[in-house]
N, CA, C and O atoms as a GROMACS GRO file, in nm:
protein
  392
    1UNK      N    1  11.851  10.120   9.922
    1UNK     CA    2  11.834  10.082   9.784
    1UNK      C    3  11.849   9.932   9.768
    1UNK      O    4  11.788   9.862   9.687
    2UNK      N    5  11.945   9.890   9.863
    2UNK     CA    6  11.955   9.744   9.837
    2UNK      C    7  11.826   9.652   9.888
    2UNK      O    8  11.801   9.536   9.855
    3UNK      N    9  11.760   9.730   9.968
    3UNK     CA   10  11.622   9.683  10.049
    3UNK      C   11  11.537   9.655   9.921
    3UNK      O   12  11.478   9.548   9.905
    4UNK      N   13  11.533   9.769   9.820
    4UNK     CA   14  11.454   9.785   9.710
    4UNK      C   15  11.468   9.700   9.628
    4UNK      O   16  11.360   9.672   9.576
    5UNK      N   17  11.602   9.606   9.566
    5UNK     CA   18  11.626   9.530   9.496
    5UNK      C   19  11.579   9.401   9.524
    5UNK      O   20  11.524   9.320   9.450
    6UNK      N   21  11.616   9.394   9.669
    6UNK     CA   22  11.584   9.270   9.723
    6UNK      C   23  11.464   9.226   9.709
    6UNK      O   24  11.438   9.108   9.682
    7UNK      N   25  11.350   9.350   9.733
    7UNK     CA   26  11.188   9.324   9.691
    7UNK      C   27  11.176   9.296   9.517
    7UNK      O   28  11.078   9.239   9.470
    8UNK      N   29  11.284   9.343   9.433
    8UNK     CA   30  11.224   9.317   9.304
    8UNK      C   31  11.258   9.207   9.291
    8UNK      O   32  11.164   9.138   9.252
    9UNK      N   33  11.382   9.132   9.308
    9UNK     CA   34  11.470   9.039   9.267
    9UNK      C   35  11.432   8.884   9.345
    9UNK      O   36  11.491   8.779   9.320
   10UNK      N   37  11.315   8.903   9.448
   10UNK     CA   38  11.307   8.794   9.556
   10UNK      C   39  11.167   8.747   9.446
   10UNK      O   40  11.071   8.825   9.445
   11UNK      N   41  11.160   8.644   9.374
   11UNK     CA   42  11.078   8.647   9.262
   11UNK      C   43  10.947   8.534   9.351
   11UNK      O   44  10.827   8.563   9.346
   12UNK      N   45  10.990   8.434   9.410
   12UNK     CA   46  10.831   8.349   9.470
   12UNK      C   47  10.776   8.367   9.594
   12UNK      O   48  10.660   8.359   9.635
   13UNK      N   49  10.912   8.403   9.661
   13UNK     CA   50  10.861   8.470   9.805
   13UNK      C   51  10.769   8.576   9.839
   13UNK      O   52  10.718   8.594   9.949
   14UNK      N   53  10.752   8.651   9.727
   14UNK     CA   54  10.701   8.851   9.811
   14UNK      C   55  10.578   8.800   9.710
   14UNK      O   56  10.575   8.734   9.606
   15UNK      N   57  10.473   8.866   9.797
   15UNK     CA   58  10.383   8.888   9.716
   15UNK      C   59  10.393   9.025   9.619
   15UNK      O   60  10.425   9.124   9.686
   16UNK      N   61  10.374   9.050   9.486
   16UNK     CA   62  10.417   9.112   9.398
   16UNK      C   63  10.354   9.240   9.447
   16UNK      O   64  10.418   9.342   9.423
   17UNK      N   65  10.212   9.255   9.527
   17UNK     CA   66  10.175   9.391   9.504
   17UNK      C   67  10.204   9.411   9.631
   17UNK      O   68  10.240   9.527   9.652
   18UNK      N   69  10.201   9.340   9.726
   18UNK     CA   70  10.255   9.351   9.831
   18UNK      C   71  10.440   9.489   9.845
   18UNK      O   72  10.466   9.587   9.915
   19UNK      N   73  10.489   9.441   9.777
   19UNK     CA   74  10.606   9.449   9.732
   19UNK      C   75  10.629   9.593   9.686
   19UNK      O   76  10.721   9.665   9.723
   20UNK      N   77  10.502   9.635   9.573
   20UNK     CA   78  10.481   9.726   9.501
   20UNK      C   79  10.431   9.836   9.623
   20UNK      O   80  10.479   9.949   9.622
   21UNK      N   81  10.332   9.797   9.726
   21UNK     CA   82  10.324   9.884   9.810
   21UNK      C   83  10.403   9.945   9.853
   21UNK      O   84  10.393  10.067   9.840
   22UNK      N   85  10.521   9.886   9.926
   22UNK     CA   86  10.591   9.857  10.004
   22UNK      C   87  10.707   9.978   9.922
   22UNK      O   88  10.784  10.054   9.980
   23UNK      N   89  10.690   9.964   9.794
   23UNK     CA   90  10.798  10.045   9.701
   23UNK      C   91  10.727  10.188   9.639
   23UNK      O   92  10.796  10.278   9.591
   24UNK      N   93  10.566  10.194   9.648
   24UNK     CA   94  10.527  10.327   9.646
   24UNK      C   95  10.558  10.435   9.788
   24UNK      O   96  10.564  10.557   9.799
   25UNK      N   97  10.578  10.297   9.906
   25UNK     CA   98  10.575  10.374  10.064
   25UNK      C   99  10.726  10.465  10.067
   25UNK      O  100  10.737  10.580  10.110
   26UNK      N  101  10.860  10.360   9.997
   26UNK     CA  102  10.963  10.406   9.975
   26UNK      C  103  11.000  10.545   9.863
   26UNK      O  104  11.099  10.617   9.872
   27UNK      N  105  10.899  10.554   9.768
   27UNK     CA  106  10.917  10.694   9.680
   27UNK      C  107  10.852  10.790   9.740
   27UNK      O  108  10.900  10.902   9.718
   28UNK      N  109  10.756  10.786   9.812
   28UNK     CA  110  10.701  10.882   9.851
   28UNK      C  111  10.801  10.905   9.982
   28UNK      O  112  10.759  11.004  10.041
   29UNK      N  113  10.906  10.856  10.043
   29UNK     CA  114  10.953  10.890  10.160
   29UNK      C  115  11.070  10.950  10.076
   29UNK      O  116  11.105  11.060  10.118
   30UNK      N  117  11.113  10.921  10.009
   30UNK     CA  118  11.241  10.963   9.912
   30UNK      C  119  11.177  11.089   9.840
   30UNK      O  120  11.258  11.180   9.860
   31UNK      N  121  11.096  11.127   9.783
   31UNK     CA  122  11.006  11.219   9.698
   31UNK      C  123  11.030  11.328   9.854
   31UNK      O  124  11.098  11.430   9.842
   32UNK      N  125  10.970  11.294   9.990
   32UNK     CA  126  10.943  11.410  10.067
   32UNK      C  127  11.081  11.428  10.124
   32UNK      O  128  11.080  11.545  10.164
   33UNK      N  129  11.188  11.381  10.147
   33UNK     CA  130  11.355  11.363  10.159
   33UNK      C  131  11.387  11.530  10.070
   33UNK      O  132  11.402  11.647  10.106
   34UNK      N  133  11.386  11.439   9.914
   34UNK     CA  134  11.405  11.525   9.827
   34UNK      C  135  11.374  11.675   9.841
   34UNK      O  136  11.462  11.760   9.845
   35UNK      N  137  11.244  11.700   9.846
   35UNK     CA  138  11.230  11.804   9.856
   35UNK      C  139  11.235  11.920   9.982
   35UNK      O  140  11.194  12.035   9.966
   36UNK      N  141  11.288  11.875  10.096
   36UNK     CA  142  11.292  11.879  10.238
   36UNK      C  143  11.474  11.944  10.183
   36UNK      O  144  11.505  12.063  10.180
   37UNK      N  145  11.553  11.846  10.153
   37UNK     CA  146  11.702  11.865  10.083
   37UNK      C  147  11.677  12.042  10.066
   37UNK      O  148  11.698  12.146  10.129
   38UNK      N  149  11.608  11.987   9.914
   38UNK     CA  150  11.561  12.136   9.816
   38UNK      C  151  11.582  12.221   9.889
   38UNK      O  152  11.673  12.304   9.894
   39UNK      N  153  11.458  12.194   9.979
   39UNK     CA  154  11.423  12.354  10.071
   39UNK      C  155  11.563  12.352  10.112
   39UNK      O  156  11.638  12.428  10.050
   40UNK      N  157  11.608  12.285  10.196
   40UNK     CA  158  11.744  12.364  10.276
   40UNK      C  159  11.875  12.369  10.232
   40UNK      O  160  11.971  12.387  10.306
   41UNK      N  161  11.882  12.352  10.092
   41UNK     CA  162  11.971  12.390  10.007
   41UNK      C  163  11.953  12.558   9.961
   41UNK      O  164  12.041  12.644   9.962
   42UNK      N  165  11.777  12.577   9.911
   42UNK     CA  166  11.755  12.747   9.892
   42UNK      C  167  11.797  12.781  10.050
   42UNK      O  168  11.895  12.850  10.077
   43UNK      N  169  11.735  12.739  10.122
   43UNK     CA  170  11.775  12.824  10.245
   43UNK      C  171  11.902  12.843  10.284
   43UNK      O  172  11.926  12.921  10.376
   44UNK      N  173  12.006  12.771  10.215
   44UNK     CA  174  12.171  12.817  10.225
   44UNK      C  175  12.182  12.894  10.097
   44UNK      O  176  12.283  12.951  10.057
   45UNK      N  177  12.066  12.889  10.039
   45UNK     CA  178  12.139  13.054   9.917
   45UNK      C  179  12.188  12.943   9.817
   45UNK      O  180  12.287  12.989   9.760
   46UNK      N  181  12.168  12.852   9.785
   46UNK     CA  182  12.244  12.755   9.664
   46UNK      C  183  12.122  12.764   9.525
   46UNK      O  184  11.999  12.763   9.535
   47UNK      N  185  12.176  12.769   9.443
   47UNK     CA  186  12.120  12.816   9.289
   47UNK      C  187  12.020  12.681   9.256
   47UNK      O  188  12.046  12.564   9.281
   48UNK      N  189  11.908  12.733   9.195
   48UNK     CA  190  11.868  12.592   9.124
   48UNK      C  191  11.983  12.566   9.018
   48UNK      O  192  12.007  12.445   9.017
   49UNK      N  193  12.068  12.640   8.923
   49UNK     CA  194  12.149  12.579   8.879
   49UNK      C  195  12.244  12.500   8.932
   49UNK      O  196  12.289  12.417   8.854
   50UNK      N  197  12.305  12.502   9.083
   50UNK     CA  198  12.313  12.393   9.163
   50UNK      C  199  12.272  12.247   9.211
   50UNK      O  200  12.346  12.153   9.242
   51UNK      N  201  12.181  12.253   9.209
   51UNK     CA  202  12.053  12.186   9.257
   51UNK      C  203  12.019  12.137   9.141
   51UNK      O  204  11.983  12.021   9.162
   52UNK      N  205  12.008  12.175   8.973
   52UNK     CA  206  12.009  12.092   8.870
   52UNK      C  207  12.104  12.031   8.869
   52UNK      O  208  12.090  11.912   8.842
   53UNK      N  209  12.186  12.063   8.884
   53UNK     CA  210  12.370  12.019   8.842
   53UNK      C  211  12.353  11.846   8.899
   53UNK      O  212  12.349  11.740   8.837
   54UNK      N  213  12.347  11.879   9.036
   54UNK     CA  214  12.337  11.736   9.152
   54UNK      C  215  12.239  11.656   9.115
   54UNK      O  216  12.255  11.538   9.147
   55UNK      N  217  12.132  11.687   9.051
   55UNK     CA  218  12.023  11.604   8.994
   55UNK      C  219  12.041  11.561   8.834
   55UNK      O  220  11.980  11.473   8.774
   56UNK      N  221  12.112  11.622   8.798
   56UNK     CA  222  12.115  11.594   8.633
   56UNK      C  223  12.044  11.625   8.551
   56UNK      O  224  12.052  11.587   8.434
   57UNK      N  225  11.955  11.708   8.600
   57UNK     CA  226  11.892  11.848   8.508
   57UNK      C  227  11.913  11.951   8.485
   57UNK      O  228  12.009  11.996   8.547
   58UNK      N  229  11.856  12.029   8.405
   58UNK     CA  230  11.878  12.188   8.399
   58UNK      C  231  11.836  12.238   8.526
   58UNK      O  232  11.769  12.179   8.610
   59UNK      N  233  11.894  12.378   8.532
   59UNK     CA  234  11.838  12.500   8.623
   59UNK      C  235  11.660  12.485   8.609
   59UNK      O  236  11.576  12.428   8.679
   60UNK      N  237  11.652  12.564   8.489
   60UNK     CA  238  11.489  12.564   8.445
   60UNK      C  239  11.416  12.440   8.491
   60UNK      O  240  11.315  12.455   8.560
   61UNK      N  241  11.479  12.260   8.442
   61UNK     CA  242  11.397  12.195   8.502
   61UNK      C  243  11.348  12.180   8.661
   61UNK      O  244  11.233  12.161   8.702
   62UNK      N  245  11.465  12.192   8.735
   62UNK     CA  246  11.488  12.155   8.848
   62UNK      C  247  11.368  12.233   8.904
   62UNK      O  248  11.271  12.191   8.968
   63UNK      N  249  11.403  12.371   8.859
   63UNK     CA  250  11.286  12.498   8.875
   63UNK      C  251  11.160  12.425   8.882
   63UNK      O  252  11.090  12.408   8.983
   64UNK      N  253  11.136  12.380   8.748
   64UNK     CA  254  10.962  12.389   8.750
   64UNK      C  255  10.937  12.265   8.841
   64UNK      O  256  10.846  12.280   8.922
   65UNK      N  257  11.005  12.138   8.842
   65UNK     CA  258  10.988  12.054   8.918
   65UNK      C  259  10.932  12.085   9.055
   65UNK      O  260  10.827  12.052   9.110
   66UNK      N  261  11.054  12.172   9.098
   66UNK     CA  262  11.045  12.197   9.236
   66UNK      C  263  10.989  12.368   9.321
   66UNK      O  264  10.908  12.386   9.412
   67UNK      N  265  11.046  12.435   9.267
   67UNK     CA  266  11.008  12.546   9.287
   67UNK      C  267  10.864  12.614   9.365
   67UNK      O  268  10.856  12.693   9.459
   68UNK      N  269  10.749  12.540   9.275
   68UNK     CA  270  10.602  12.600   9.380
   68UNK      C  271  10.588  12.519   9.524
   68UNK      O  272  10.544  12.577   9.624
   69UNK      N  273  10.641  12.348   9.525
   69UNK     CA  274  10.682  12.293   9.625
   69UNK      C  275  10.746  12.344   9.775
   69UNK      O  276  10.704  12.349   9.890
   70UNK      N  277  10.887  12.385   9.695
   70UNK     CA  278  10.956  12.459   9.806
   70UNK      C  279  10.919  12.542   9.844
   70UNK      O  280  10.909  12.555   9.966
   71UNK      N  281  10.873  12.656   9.740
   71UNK     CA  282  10.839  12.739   9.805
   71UNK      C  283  10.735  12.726   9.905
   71UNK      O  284  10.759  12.735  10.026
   72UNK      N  285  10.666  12.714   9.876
   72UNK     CA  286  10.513  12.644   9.968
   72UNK      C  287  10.528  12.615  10.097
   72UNK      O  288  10.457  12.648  10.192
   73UNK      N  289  10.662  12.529  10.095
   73UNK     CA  290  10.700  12.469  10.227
   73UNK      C  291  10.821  12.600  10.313
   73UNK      O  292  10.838  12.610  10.435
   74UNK      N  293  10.875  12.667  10.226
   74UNK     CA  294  10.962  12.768  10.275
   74UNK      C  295  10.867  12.874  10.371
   74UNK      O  296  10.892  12.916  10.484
   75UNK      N  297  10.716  12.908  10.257
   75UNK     CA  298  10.662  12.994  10.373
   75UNK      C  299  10.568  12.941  10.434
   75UNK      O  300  10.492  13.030  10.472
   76UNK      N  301  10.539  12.858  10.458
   76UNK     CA  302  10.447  12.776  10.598
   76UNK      C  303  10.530  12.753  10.671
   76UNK      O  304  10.479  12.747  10.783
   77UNK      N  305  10.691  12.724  10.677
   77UNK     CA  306  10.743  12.729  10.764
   77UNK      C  307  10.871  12.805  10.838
   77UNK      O  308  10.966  12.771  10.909
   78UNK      N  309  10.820  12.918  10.784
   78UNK     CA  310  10.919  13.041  10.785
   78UNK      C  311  11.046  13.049  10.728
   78UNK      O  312  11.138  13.094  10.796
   79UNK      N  313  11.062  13.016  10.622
   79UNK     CA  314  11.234  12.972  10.600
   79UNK      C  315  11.235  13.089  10.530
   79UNK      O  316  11.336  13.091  10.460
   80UNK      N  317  11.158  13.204  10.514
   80UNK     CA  318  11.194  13.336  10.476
   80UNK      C  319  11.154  13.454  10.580
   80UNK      O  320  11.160  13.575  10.561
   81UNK      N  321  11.109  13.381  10.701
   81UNK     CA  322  11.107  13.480  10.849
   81UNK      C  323  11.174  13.491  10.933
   81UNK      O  324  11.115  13.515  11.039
   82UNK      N  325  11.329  13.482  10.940
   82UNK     CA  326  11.440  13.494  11.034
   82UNK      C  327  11.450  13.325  11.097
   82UNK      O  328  11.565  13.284  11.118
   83UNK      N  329  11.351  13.246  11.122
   83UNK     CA  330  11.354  13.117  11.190
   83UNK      C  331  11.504  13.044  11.128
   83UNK      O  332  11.531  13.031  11.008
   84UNK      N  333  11.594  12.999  11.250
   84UNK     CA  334  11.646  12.945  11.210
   84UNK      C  335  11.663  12.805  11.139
   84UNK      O  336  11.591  12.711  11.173
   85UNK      N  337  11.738  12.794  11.061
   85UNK     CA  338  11.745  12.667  10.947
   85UNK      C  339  11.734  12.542  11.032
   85UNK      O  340  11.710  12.439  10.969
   86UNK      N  341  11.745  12.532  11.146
   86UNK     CA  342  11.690  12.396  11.208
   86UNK      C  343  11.563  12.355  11.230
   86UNK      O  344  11.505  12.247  11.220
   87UNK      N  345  11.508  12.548  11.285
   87UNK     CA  346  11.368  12.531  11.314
   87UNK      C  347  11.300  12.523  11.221
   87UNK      O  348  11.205  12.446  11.226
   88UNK      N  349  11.324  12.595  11.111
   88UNK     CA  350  11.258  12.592  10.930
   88UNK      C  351  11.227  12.454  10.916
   88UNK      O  352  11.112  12.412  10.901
   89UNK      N  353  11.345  12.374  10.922
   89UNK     CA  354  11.364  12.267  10.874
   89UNK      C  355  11.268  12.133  10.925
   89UNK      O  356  11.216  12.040  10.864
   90UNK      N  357  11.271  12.166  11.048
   90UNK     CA  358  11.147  12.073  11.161
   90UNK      C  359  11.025  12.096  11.112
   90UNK      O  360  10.948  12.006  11.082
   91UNK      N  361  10.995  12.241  11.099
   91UNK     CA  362  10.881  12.247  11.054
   91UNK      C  363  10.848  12.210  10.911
   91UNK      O  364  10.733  12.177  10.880
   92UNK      N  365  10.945  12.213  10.827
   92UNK     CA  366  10.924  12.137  10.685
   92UNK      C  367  10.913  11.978  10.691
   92UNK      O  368  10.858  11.900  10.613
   93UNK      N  369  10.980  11.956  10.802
   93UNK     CA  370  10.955  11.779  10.797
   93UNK      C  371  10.807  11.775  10.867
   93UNK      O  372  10.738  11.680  10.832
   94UNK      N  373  10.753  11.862  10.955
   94UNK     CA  374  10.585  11.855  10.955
   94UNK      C  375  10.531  11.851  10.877
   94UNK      O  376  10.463  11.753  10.844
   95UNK      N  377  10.542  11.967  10.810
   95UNK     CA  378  10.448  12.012  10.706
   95UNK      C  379  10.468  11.860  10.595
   95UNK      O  380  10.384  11.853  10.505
   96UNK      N  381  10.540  11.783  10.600
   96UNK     CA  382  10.535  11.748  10.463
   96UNK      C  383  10.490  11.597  10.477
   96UNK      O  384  10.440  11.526  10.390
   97UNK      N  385  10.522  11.562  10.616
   97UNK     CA  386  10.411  11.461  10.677
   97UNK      C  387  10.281  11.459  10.674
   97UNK      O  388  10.220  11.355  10.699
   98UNK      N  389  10.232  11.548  10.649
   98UNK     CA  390  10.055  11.641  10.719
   98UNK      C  391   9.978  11.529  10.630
   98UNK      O  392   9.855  11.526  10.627
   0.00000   0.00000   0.00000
């Protein structure tokens, strides 16, 4: 995060869109983090009312946010076919690279 500031706050040095790239490359790595988390939070059985709680939303939001996501990624990569939560989990960091 402090990497992130440094790009907003460095005002003649960075080129501005340069910068902006550089900070869409960082949400989208944080965005696929996030939802990688998600998944292996359901896969320990933890509530979206959990999972809102830690985010600072409702249950319901957290839900619609995330929900067709995870799931998506839960069954392309078996996290509801016995595979264990490491192997689930590898394969969710594929899948979400693709």
């Amino acid at each position: 995060m402090s990497q992130i500031m440094g790009i907003v706050t460095t005002q003649d040095t960075v080129d501005p869109l340069k910068a902006l790239e550089e900070l869409q490359d960082r949400e989208r790595e944080l965005a696929d983090n996030r939802r990688l988390l998600i998944a292996r939070a359901r896969l320990q059985g933890r509530s979206w009312s959990e999972i809102g709680a830690v985010m600072g939303v409702s249950k319901q939001a957290a839900w619609q946010l995330f929900n067709d996501e995870v799931s998506a990624i839960l069954d392309r990569t078996g996290g509801q076919s016995g595979l264990s939560e490491d192997a689930a989990m590898e394969l969710a960091r594929e899948e979400v690279k693709a």
